[in-house]
N, C-alpha and C positions, 0 to 999 in steps of 0.2 A: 156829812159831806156827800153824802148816797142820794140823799134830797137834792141839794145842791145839783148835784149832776143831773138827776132826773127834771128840776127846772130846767137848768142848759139842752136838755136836749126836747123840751117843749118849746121854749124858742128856736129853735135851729129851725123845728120842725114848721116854724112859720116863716122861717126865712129869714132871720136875723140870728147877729153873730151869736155862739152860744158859749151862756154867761148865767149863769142862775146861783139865787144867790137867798140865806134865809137866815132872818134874827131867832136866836130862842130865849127864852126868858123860861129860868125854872125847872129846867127839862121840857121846855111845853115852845111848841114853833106858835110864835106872835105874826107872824110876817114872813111872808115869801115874793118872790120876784123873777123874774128872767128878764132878758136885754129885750127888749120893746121899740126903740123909737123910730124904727119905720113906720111899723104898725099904730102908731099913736102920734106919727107926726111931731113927735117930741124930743129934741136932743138931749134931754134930762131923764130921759125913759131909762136907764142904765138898771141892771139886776138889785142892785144895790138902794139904789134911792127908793125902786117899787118895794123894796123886801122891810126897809126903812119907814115909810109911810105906810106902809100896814100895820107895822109892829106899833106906830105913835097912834095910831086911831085904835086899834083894839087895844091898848092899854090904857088911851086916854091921857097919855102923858108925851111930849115932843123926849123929854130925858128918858130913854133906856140905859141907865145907869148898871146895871145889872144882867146887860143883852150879851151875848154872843153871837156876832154874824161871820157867818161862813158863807163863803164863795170860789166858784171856782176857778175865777180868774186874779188876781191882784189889783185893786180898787186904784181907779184914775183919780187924778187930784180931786175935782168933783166930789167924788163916792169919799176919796179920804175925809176931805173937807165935811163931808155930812156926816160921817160917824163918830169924829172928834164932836162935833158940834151938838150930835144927838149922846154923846157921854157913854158910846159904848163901849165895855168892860174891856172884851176881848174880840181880838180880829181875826178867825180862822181863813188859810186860804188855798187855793191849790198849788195854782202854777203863777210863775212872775210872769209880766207882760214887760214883755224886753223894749217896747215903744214907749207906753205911758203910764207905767204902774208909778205909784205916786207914794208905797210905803215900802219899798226896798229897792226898786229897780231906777231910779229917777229921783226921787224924794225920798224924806221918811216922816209922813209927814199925818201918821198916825198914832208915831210915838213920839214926836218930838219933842225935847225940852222947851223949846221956844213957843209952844201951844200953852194952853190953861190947863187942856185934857191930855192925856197919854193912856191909850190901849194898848192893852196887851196883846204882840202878833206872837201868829205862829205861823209858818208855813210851810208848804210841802204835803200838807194832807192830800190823800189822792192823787197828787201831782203828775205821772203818769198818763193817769188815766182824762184826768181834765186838759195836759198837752194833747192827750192822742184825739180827744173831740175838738178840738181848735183844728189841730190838724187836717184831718179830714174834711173839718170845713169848707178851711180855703182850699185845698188841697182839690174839693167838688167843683170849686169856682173858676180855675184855671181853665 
């Protein structure tokens, strides 16, 4: 989650919300990501989907069956939707997103029965420490 963070704060540091976010497979980081889609013109640009599409090109396989993606924010429908979909094991994350987090705060729709996949969540890692970079974010924007 140390990674994770230090993503989030490589995006902020471009000016987008900070959100970073990384698959592992194996002990070994497949994929890494921060929030982007300012910078890429891209509403799909989320930590998550970039950390996601790394990990399916350096392993060659869309299924991370075997992945664990850690993030430091709580994955929007979106980002849930692509983890179920890419068959990630397990879902680490920091902090909930009280607006539109989509696997504990609004949905749950990472573990759901009603899906074909169900990952395994945890949450709260870091959680502190990933509230207090959100924080300060908007907190600079005011």
């Amino acid at each position: 989650m140390q990674e994770a963070l230090r993503l989030a704060r490589q995006g902020e540091a471009q000016g987008e919300v900070p959100a970073g976010a990384l698959v592992v497979i194996g002990g070994a980081i497949a994929g890494r990501g921060w929030n982007a889609p300012v910078a890429r013109t891209d509403p799909t640009a989320h930590a998550e989907i970039l950390a996601l599409r790394e990990a399916a090109l350096n392993t060659g396989n869309y299924r991370l069956e075997h992945a664990t993606l850690y993030c430091t924010l709580e994955p929007c429908a979106m980002c849930a939707g692509a983890l179920v979909a890419a068959r990630v094991e397990r879902l680490v994350f920091g902090t909930r997103d009280l607006r539109f987090g989509a696997v504990r705060s609004k949905f749950q729709l990472a573990d759901s029965d009603l899906l074909n996949h169900r990952a395994t969540v945890v949450e709260g890692v870091l959680g502190a420490e990933c509230v207090e970079l959100l924080k300060e974010f908007f907190a600079s924007r005011r």
